[in-house]
N, C-alpha and C positions, 0 to 999 in steps of 0.2 A: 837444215832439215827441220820442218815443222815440228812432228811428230815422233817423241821417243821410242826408238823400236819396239822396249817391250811393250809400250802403251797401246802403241800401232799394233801388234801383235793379238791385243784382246778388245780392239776397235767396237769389233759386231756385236762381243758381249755387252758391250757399253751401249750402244742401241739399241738392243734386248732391254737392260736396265731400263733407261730412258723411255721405251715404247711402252714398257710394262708400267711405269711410275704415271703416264701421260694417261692409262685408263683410269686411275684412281685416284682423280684431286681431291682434296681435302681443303675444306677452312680455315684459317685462322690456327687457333690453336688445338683442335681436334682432329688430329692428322693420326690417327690408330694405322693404316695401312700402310699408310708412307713410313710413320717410323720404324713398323715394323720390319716394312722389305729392309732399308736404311739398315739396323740393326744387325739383322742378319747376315746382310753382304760383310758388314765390317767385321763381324765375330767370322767368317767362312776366311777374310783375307787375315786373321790370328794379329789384331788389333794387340796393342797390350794391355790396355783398358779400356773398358765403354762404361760411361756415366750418362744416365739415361733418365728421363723424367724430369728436363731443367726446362724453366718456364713449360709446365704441362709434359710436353710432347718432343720437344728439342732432346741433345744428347752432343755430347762429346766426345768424340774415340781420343786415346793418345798413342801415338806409336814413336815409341825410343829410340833415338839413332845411336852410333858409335861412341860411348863417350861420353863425358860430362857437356854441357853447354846451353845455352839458353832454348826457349822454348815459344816458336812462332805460331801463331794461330791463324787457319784459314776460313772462308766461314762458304757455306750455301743456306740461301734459302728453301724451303721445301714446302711454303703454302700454296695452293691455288684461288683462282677469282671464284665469284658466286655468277658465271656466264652459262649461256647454254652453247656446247661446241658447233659451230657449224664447217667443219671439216672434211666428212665423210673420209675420214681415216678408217684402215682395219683395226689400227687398236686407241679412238678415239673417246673419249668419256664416258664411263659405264653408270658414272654418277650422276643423280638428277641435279642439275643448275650448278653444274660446279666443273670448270676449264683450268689445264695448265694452259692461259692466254699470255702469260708474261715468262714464260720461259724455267721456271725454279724448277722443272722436272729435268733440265740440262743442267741447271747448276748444279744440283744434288749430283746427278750423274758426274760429271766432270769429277768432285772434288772425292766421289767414289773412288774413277779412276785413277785420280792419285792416290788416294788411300791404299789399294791394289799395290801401286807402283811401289811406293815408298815404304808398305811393310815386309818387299818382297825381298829389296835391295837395301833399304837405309844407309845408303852413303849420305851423311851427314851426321853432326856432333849434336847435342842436345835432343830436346826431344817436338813433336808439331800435336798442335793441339786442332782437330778436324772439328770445327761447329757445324753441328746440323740446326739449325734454326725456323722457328714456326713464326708465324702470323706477322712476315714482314707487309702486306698488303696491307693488311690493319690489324690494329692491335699493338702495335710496336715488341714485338717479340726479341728484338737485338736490346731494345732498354728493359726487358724484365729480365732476360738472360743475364745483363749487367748486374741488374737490382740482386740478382741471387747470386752474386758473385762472381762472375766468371771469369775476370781476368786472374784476381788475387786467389781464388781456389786451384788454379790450374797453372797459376806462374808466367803468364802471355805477356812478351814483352812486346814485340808487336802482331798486327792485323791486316790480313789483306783480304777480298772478297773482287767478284768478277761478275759483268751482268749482261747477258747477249742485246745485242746491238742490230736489229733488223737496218737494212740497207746497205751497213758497212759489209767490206766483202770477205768473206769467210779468212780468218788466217788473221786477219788486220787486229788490230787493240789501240787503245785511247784513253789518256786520261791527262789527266793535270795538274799541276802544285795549284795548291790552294784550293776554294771552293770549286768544288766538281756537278754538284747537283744541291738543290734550292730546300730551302726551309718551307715545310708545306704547312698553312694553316687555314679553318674554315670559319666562317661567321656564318649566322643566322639573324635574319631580323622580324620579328612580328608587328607588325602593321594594326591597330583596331581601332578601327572607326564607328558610325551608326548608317547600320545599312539602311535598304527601303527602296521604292520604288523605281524603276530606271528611268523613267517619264518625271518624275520629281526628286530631282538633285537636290536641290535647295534646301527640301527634309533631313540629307543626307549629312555624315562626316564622312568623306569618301575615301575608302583605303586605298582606293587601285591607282587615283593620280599621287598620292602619297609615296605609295611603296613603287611607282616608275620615276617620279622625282628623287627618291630616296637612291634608285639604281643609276638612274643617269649623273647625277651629283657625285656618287663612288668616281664613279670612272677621269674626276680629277683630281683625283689622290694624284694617280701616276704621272696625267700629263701637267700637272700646275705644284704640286707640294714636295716633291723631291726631283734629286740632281738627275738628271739626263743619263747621267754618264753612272749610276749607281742602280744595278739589275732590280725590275718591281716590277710584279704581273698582278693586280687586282681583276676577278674575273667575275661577276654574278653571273650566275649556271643555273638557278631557278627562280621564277617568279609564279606562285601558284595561289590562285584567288576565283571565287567566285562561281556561279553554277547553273543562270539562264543570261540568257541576253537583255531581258529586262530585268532584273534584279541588281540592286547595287550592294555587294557583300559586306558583311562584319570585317572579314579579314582578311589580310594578303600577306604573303609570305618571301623573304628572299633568301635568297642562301646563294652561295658563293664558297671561292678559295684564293689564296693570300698567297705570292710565291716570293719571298726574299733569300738574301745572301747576309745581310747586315741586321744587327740588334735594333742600330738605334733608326734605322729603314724601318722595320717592323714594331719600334714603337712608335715613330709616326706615325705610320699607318692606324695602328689601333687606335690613337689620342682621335686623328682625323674623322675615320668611320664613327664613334664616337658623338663626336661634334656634330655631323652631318644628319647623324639620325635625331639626334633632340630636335637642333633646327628646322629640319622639313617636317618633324612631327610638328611643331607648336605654328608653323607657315599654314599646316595643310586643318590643324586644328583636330589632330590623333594622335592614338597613345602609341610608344613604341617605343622596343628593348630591341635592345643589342646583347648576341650569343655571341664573343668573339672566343674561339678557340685556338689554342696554339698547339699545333702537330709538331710532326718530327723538325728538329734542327738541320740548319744547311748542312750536306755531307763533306766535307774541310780534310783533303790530302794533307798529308806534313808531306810539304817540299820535298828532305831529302830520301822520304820514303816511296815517293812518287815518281821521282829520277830513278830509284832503285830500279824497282819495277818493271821500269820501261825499258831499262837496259837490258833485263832477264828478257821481258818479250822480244827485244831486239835479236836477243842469240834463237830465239826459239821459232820466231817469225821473222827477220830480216829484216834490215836499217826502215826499209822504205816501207814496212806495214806498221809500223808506232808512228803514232802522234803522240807526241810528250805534251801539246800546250793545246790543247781542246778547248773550243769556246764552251763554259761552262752551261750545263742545263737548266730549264726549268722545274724539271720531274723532282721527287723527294723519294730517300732510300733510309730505312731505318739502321743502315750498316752504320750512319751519323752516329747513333750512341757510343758504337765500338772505338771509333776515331777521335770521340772523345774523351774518355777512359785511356787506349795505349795508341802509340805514332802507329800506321798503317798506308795504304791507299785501296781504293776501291779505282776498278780500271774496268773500260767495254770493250765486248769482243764481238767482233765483227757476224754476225749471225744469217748473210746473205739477202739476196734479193727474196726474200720471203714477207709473209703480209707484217704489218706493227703491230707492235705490244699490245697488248688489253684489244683486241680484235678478236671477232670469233672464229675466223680462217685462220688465225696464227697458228703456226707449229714451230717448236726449235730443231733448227736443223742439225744431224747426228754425226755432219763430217766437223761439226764444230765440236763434237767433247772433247776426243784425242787432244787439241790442239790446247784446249783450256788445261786438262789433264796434265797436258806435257808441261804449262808455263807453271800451275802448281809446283809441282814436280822438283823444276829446276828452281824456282825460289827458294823454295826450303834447301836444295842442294849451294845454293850459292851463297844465300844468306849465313847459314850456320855449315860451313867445309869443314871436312872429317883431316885433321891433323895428319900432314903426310901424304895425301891423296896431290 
């Protein structure tokens, strides 16, 4: 049975949630509405505490189980994009430039839904720590949550979090020991040359063959300077320079993003990009810096918390809808902080033939909470069992 009765039982309220959370996205860490709906569900289902105000706008509920015992933390994210929805839902974005496109108005949901469950019943021994968390899109809200304590204030010995999966088919979950999803990092590069006329190059220090050598030259990080067999996406996503057809510009610009699994893969890479911009600056005869930035770290299952997990999905969704050994992603998830700090796994849940993430048709679909709800649920039940039961 996918779905736990009583969960099953307050399914519609859960899309009510959901439908209601999907009008009012929020940014980063200025989420007033969200936390607030958030808040009050959790004080309405008699939480045994709510700690409120962590990194901004996040919060904590804790609910006690049976008994002494250790204490697992779940997390949802609760930011939205800054998109304009193109949905034509009834209850689609009431906010200007701002989309749940990636789903956190279902995660939030779901792990409501266990909160529901689990302060109804608390079959289990120690107590679950419900993260509500802001500005995982940007901002790194799961590493300021950390920075202000949150495993060692709260006692979390370990971490799981869950992220709907467009194409997989509803019910299904996936994840994997070891790296699950990628280290995301950005560069930028400034280009300056001496502009002048486009009929007379020669006057010129020209940025624009600079800064397309500079980008064509990136793109043998991946296939000449590391192993084949060791994951590396270097991508440049902007080139922006210039402002007539005759005119030969001052400046040119690139920017890009960096996706590894390995340290010393991504210090390559930065020594290389590096190298590459001096050289084709001093070939092309202009100046140029390098912005290399480093985002979130790879997101890193521990093995046996990974296997855990998968076996929970297994009773909740059947042998054949887990995949324990997932080819890992390219994408980046800021739950990485959490997984670094206590053992955990972050795992995907099958979210159906619906449009992808960061799209402006996307919606998360509402027969997936129950099913999220339920696997919460039974973690925390399996994880920490109530003596005797």
């Amino acid at each position: 049975m996918p779905v736990l009765n009583r969960i099953a039982g307050f399914a519609s309220e859960m899309a009510e949630w959901r439908q209601h959370l999907h009008t009012i996205p929020e940014i980063m860490f200025d989420l007033p509405k969200t936390s607030a709906f958030v808040a009050e569900k959790l004080r309405e289902f008699g939480v045994d505490a709510l700690h409120e105000g962590i990194a901004t706008s996040g919060m904590v509920a804790i609910i006690k189980g049976r008994g002494d015992g250790p204490v697992i933390g779940l997390r949802a994210d609760m930011d939205a994009l800054p998109m304009v929805e193109e949905t034509g839902l009834d209850y689609a974005s009431t906010h200007d430039k701002a989309m749940h496109a990636c789903g956190h108005d279902g995660h939030t949901t779901m792990l409501l839904g266990a909160a529901k469950y689990l302060a109804e019943t608390r079959k289990f021994a120690g107590s679950v720590a419900l993260i509500f968390q802001p500005a995982e899109e940007f901002g790194a809200g799961a590493q300021v949550m950390c920075q202000e304590g949150l495993m060692d204030r709260f006692g979390i010995d370990q971490v799981y979090a869950l992220h709907n999966a467009p194409g997989t088919p509803v019910g299904h979950f996936y994840t994997t020991p070891g790296p699950i999803m990628a280290a995301a990092d950005s560069f930028r590069i400034y280009v300056k040359g001496a502009g002048g006329h486009g009929a007379m190059p020669h006057q010129t220090r020209d940025p624009v063959v600079a800064a397309l050598a500079i980008a064509t030259a990136i793109q043998t990080i991946v296939s000449r300077n590391h192993y084949a067999m060791n994951d590396l996406v270097v991508s440049v996503t902007q080139i922006e320079t210039g402002s007539a057809d005759n005119v030969i510009p001052e400046y040119a610009f690139i920017g890009g993003t960096v996706r590894t699994f390995d340290k010393d893969v991504q210090a390559m890479v930065m020594q290389r990009m590096q190298q590459i911009v001096e050289g084709q600056a001093a070939a092309y005869d202009v100046d140029a810096k390098l912005e290399y930035e480093v985002g979130y770290p790879p997101t890193i299952n521990h093995a046996d918390r990974a296997e855990f997990a998968a076996r929970v999905a297994r009773e909740v969704s059947g042998v054949d809808a887990v995949n324990a050994n997932q080819t890992p992603e390219m994408g980046a998830e800021d739950f990485a902080y959490m997984l670094e700090e206590r053992p955990g796994a972050y795992l995907f849940i099958g979210n159906g033939d619906t449009a992808g993430l960061h799209q402006t048709s996307y919606d998360f679909n509402d027969e997936v909470a129950p099913i999220g709800a339920s696997f919460f649920a039974r973690l925390v039940e399996t994880a920490q069992p109530v003596q005797g039961d």
